[in-house]
Backbone as CSV, one residue per row, in Angstrom:
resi,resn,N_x,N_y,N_z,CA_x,CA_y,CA_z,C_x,C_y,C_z
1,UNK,11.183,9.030,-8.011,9.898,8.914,-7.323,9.743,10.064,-6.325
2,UNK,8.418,10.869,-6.021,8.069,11.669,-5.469,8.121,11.354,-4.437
3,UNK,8.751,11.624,-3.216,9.022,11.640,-1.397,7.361,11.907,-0.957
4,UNK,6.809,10.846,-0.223,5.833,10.870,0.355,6.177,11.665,1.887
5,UNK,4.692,12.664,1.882,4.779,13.849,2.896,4.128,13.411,4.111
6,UNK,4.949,13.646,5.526,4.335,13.056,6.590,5.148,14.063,7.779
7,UNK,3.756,13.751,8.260,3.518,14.973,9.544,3.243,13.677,10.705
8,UNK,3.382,14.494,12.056,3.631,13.536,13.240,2.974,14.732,14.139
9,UNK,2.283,13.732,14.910,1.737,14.534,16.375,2.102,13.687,17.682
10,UNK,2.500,14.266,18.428,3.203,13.435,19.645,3.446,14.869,20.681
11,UNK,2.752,13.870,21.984,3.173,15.358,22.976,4.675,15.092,23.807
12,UNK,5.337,13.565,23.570,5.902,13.481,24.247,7.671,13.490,23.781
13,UNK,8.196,14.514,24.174,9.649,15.734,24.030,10.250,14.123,22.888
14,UNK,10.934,13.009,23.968,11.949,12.697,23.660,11.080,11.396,22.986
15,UNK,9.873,10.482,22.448,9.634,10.051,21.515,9.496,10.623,19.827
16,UNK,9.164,11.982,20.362,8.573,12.968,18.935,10.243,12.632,18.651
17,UNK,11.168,13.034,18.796,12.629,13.255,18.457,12.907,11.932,17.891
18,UNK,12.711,11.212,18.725,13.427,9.797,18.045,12.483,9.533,16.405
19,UNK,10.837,9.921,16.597,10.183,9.391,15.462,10.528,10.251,14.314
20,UNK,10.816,11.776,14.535,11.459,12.372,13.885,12.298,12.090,13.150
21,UNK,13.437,11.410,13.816,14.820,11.108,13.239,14.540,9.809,11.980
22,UNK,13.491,8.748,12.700,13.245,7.583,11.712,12.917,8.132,10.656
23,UNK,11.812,9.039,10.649,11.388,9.508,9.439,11.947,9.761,8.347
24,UNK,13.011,11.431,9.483,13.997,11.890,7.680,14.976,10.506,7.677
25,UNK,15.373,9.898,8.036,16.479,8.482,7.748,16.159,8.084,6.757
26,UNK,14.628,8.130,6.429,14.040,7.251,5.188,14.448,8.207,3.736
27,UNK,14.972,7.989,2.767,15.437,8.561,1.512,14.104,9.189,0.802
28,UNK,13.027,7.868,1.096,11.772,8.411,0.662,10.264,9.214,1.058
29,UNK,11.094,9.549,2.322,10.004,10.223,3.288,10.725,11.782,3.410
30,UNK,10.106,12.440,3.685,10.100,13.971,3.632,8.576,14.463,5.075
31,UNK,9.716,14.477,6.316,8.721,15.234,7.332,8.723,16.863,7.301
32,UNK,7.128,16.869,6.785,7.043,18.713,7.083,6.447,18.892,7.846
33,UNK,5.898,18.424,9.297,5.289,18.828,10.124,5.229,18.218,11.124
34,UNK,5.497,19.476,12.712,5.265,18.351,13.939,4.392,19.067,14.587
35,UNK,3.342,18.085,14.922,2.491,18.988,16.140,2.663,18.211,18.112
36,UNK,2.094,18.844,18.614,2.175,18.175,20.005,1.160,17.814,20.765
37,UNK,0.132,18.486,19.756,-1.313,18.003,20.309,-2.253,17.793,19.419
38,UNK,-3.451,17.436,19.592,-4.564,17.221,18.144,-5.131,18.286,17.701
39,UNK,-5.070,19.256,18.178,-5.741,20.847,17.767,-4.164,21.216,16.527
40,UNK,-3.345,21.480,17.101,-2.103,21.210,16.595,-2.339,20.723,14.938
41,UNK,-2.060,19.142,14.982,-2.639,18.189,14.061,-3.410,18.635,13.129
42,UNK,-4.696,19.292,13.642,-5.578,19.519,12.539,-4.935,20.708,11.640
43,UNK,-4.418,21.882,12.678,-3.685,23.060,11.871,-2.797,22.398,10.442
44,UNK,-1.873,21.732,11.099,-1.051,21.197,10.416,-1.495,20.247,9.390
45,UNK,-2.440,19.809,9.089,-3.225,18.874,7.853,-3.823,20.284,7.145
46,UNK,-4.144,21.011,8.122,-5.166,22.110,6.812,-3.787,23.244,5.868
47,UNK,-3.397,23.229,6.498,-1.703,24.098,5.770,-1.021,23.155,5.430
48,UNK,-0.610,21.788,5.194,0.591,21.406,5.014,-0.172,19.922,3.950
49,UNK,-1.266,19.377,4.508,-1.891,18.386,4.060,-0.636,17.095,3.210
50,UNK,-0.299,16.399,4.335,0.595,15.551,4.166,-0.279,14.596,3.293
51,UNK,0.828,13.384,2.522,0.250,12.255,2.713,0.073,11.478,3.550
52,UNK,0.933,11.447,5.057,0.673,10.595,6.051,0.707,11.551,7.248
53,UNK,0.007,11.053,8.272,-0.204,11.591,9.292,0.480,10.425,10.793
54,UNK,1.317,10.738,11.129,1.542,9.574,12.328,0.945,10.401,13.488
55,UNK,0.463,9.655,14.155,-1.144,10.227,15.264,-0.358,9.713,16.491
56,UNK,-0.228,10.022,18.067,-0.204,10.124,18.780,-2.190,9.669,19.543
57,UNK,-2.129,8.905,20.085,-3.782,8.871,20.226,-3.935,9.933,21.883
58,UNK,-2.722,9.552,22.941,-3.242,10.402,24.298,-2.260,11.367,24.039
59,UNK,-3.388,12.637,23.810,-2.457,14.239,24.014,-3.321,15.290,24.362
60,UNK,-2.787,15.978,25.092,-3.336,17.031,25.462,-4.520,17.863,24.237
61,UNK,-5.005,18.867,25.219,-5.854,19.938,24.264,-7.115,18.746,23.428
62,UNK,-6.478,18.116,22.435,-7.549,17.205,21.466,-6.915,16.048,21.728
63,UNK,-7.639,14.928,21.874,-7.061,13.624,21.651,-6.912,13.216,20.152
64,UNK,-5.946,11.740,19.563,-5.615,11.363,18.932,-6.777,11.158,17.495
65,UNK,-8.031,10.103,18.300,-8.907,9.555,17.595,-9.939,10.730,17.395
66,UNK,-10.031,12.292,18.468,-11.032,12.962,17.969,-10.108,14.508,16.419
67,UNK,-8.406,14.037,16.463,-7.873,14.587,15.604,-8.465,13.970,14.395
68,UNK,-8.160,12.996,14.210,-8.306,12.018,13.343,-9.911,12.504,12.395
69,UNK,-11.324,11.917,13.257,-11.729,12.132,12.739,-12.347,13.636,11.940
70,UNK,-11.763,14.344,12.887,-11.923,15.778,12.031,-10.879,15.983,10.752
71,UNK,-9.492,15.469,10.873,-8.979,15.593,9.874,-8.672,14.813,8.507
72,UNK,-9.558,13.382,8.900,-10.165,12.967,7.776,-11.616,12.994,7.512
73,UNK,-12.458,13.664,7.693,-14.150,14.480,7.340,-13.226,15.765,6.655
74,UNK,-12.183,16.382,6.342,-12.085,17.523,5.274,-10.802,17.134,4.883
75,UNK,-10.135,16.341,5.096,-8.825,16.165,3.911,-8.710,14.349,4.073
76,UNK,-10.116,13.488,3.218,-9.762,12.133,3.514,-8.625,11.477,2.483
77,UNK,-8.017,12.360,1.926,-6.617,12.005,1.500,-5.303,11.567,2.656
78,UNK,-5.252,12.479,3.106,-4.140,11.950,3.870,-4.806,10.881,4.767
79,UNK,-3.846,9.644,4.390,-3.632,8.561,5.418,-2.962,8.702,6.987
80,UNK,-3.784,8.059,7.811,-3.555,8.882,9.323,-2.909,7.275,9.816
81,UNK,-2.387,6.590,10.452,-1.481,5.831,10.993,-1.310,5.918,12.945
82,UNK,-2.053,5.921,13.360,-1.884,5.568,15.039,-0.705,4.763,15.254
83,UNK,0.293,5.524,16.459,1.531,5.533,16.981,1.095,5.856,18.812
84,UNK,0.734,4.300,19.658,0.546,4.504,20.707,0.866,3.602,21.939
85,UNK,0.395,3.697,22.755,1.295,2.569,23.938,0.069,1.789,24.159
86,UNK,-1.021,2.260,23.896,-2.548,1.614,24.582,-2.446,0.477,22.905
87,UNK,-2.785,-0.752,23.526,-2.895,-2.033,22.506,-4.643,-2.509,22.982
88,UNK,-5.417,-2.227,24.420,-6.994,-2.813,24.422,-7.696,-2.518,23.124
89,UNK,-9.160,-3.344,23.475,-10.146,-2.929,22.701,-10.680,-1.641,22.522
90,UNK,-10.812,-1.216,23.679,-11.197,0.244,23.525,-10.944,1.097,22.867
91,UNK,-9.115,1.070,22.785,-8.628,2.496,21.596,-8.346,1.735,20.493
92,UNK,-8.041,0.226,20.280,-7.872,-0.400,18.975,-9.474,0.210,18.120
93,UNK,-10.335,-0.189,18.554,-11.716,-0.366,18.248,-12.298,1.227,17.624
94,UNK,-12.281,2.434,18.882,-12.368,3.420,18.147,-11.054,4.173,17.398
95,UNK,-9.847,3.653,17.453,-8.939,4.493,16.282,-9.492,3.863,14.704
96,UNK,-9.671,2.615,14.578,-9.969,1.592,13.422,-11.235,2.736,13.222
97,UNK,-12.197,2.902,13.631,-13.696,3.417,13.331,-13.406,4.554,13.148
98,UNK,-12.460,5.447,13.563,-11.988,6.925,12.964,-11.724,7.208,12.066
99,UNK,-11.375,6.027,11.750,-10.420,5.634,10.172,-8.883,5.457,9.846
100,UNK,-8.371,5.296,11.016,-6.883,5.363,10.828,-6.353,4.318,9.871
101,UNK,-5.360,4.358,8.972,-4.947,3.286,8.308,-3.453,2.371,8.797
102,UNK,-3.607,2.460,10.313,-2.772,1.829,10.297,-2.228,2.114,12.006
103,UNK,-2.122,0.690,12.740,-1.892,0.907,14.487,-0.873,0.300,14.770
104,UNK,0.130,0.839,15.087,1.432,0.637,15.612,1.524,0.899,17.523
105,UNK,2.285,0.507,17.624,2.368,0.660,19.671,3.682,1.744,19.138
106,UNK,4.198,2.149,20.473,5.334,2.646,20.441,6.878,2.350,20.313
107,UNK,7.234,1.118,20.937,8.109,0.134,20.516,8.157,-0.458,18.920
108,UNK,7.172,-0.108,18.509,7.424,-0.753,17.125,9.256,-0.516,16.589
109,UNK,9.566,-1.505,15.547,10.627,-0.971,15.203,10.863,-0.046,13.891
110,UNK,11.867,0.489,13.800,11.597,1.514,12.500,11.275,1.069,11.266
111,UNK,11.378,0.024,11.163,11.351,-0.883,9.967,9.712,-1.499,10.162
112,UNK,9.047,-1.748,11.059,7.561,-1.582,11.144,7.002,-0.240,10.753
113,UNK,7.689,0.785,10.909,6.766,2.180,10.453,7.031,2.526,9.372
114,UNK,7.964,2.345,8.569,8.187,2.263,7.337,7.426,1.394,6.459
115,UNK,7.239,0.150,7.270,6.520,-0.785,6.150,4.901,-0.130,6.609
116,UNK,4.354,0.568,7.715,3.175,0.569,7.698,3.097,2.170,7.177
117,UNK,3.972,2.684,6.674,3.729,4.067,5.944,3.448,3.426,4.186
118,UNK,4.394,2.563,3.968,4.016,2.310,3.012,3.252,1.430,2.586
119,UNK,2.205,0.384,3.668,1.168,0.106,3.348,-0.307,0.897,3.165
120,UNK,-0.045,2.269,4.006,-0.912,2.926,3.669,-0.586,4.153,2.426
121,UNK,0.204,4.345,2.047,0.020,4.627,0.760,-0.186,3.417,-0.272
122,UNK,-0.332,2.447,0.138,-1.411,1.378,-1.295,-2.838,1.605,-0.780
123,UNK,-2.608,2.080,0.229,-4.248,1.943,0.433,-4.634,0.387,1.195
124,UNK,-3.616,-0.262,1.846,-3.565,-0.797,2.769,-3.199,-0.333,4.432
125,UNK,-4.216,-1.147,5.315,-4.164,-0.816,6.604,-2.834,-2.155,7.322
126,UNK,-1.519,-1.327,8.141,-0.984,-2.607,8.946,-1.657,-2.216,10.372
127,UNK,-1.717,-3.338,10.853,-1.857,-3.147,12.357,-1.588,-4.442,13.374
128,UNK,-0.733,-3.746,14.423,0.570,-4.550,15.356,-0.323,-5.497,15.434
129,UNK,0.203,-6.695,16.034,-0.334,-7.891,15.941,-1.076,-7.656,17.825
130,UNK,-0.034,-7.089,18.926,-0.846,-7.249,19.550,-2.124,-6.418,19.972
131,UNK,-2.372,-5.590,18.926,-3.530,-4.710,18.924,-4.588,-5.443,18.459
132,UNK,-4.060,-6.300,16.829,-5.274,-7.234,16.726,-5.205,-8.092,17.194
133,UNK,-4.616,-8.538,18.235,-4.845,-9.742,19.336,-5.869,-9.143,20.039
134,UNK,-5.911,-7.876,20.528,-6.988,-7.555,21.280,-8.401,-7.619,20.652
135,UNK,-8.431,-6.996,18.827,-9.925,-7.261,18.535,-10.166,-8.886,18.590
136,UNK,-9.120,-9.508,18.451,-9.631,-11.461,18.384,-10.354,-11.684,19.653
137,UNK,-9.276,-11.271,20.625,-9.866,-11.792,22.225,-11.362,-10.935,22.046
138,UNK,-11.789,-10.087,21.755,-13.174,-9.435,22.103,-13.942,-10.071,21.290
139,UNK,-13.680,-10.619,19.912,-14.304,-11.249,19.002,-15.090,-12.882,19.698
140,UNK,-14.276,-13.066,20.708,-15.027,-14.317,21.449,-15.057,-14.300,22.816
141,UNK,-15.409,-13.304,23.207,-16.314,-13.554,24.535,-17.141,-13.452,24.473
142,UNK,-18.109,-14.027,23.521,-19.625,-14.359,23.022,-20.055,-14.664,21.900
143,UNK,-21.130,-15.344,21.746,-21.016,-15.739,20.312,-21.721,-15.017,19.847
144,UNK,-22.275,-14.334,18.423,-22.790,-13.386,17.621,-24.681,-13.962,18.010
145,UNK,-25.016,-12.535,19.024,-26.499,-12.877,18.404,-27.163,-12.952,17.654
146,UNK,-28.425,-13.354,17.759,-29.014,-13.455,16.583,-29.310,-12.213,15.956
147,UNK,-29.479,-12.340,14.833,-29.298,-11.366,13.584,-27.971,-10.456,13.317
148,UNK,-27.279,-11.134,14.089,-26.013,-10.660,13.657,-25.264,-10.752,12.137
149,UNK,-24.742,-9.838,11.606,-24.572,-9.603,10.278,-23.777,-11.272,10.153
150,UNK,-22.671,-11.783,11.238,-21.764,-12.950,10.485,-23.059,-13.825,10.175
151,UNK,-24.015,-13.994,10.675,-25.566,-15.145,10.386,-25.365,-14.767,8.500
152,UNK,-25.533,-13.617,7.882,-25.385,-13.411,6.496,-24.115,-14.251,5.635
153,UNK,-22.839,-14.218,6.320,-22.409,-14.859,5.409,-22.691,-16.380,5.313
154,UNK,-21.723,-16.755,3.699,-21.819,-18.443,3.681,-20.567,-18.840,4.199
155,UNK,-20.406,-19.635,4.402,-19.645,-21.078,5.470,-17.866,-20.045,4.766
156,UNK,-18.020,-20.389,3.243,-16.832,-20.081,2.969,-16.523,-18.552,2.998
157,UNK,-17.331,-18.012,2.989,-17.248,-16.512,3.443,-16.622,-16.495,4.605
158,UNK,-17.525,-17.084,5.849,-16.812,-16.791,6.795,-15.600,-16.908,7.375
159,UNK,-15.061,-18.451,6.810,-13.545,-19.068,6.864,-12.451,-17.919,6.314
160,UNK,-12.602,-17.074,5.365,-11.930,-16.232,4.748,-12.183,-15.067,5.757
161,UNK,-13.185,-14.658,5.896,-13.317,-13.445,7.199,-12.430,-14.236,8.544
162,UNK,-12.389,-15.320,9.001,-11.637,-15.665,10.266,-9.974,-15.293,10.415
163,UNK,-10.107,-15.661,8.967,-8.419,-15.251,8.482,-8.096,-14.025,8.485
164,UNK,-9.186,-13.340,7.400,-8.883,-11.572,7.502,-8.565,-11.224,9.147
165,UNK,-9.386,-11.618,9.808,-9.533,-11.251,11.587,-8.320,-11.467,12.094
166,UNK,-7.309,-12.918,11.636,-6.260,-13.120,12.455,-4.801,-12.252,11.697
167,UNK,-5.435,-12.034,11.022,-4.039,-10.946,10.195,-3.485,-11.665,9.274
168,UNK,-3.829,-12.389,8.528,-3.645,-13.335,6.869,-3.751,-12.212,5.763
169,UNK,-2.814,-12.457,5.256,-2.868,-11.794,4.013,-3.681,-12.498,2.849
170,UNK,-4.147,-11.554,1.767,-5.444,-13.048,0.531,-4.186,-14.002,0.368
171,UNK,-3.330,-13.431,-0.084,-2.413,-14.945,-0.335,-1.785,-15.716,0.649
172,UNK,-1.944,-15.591,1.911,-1.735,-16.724,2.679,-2.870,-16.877,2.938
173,UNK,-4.063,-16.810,2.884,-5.464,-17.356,2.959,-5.484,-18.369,1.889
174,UNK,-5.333,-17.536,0.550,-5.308,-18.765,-0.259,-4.772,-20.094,-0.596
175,UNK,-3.683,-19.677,0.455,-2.385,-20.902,0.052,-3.090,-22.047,1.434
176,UNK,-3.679,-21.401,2.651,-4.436,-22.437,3.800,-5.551,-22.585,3.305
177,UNK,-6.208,-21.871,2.601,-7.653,-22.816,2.291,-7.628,-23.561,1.013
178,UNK,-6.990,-23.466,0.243,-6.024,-23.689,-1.457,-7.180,-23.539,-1.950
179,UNK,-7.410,-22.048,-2.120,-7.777,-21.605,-3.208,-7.203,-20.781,-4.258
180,UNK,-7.796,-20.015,-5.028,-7.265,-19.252,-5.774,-6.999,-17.929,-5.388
181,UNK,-6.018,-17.087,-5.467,-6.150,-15.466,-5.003,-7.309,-14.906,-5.438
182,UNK,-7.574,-15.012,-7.015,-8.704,-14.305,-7.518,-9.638,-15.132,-6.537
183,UNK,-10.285,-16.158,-5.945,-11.101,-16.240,-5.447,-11.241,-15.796,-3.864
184,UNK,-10.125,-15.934,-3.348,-9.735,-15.180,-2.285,-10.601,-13.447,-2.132
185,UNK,-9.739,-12.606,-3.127,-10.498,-11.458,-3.499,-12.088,-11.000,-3.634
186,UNK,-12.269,-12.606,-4.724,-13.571,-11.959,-4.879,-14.680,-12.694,-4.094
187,UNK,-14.401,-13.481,-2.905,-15.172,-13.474,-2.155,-15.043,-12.805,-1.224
188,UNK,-14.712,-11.506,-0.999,-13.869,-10.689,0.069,-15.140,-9.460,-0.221
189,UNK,-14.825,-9.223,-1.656,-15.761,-8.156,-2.517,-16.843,-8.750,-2.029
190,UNK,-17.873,-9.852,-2.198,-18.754,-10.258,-1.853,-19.368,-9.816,-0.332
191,UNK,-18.464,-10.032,0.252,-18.321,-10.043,1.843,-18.570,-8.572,2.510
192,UNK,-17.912,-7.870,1.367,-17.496,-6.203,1.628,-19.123,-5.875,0.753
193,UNK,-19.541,-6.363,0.356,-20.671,-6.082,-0.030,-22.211,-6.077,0.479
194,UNK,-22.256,-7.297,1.228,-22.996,-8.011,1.928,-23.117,-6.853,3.218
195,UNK,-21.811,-6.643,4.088,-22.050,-5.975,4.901,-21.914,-4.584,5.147
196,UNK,-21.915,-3.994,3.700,-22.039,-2.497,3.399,-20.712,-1.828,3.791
197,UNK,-19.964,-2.363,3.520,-17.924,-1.859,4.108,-17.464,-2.039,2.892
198,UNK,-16.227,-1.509,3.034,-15.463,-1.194,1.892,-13.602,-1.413,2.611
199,UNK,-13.309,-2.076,3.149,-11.974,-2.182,3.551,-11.984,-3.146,4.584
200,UNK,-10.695,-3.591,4.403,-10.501,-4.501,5.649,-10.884,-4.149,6.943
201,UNK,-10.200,-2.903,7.276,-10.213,-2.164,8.485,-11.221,-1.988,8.901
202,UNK,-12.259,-1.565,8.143,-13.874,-1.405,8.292,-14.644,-3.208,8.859
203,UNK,-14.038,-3.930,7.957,-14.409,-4.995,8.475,-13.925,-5.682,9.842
204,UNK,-12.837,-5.711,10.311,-12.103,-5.868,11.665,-13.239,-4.838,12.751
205,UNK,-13.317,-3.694,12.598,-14.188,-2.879,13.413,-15.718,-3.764,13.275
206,UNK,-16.286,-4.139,12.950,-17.444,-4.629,12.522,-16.924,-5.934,12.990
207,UNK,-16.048,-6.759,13.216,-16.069,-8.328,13.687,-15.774,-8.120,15.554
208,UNK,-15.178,-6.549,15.674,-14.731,-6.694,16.557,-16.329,-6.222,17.544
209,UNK,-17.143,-5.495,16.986,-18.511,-4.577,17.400,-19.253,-5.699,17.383
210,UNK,-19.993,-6.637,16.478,-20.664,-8.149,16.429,-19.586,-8.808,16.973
211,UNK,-18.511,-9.236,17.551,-18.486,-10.448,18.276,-18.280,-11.697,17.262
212,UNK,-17.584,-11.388,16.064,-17.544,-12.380,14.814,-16.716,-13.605,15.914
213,UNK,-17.019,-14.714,15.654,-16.531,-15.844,16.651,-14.978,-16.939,15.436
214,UNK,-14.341,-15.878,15.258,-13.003,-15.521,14.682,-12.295,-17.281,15.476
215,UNK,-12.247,-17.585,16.356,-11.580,-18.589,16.751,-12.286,-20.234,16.770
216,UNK,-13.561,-20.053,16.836,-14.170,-21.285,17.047,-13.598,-22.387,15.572
């Protein structure tokens, strides 16, 4: 199997080193690139164009989320992965809307960045639990006004979106609401349809922007 390519931006000396080291440890990872800032970052995606990008969000020169979206608007191949200490709404909310596939804190353990490198090469987003603790808590300090997109879905739509929100996978959705996976899915498609998105991640940003009432 082909070694998936991943580049890292981090301004800070003795984390870059340690994330470094996790990286090559992995048999199946291959790091060709470090930058220290987001200007940096972008160099390094336009010459080297990894498959993964581990993002640093506070750094000098360019920040994290304005790397990001410049370097996925011309190479939306590589999967970008946020590696940061900030867990609020604020940077959960715009890294997710940048497009990152995936939000880790800094403590994560190596065995979290591994599994969230290789959820984003399926083309799955992970993200730390207490980051999406933060979109839940914002998700209910109000309930969705009116004409708010959750008013569109149906009852069982939304029960399946509450889950997506708390970090359920379709098959542990399916196994608490006992349904079927395929139905799991394809009321998801429905859902992703309805509100003009195409990914989970897209949808979490959108429950977290409406105020989806995820806990009631």
């Amino acid at each position: 199997m082909q070694a998936v390519t991943v580049a890292l931006a981090e301004d800070d000396h003795l984390f870059r080193e340690l994330l470094s080291f996790h990286v090559r440890s992995q048999a199946n990872l291959e790091l060709i690139g470090i930058a220290t800032n987001g200007q940096e970052a972008i160099n390094l995606a336009e010459s080297l164009r990894p498959d993964i990008f581990l993002m640093d969000l506070h750094m000098p020169v360019m920040d994290g989320i304005e790397a990001t979206q410049k370097i996925l608007a011309s190479y939306p191949a590589t999967k970008i992965i946020a590696i940061t200490t900030f867990d609020s709404y604020d940077y959960v909310s715009k890294a997710l809307a940048a497009g990152v596939h995936g939000y880790l804190m800094k403590n994560s353990r190596p065995t979290e960045v591994k599994q969230a490198i290789e959820a984003a090469v399926e083309g799955r987003a992970m993200i730390d639990s207490r980051a999406l603790a933060s979109l839940v808590i914002s998700m209910n300090l109000s309930h969705p006004p009116q004409g708010n997109p959750w008013g569109t879905l149906a009852a069982t739509e939304q029960n399946i979106v509450k889950l997506v929100c708390l970090g359920k996978t379709n098959q542990e959705i399916a196994s608490e609401l006992h349904y079927s996976l395929s139905t799991v899915k394809n009321t998801l498609s429905r859902v992703y349809a309805k509100l003009d998105i195409k990914t989970r991640t897209q949808l979490l940003v959108m429950a977290g922007h409406h105020n989806f009432p995820v806990l009631d």
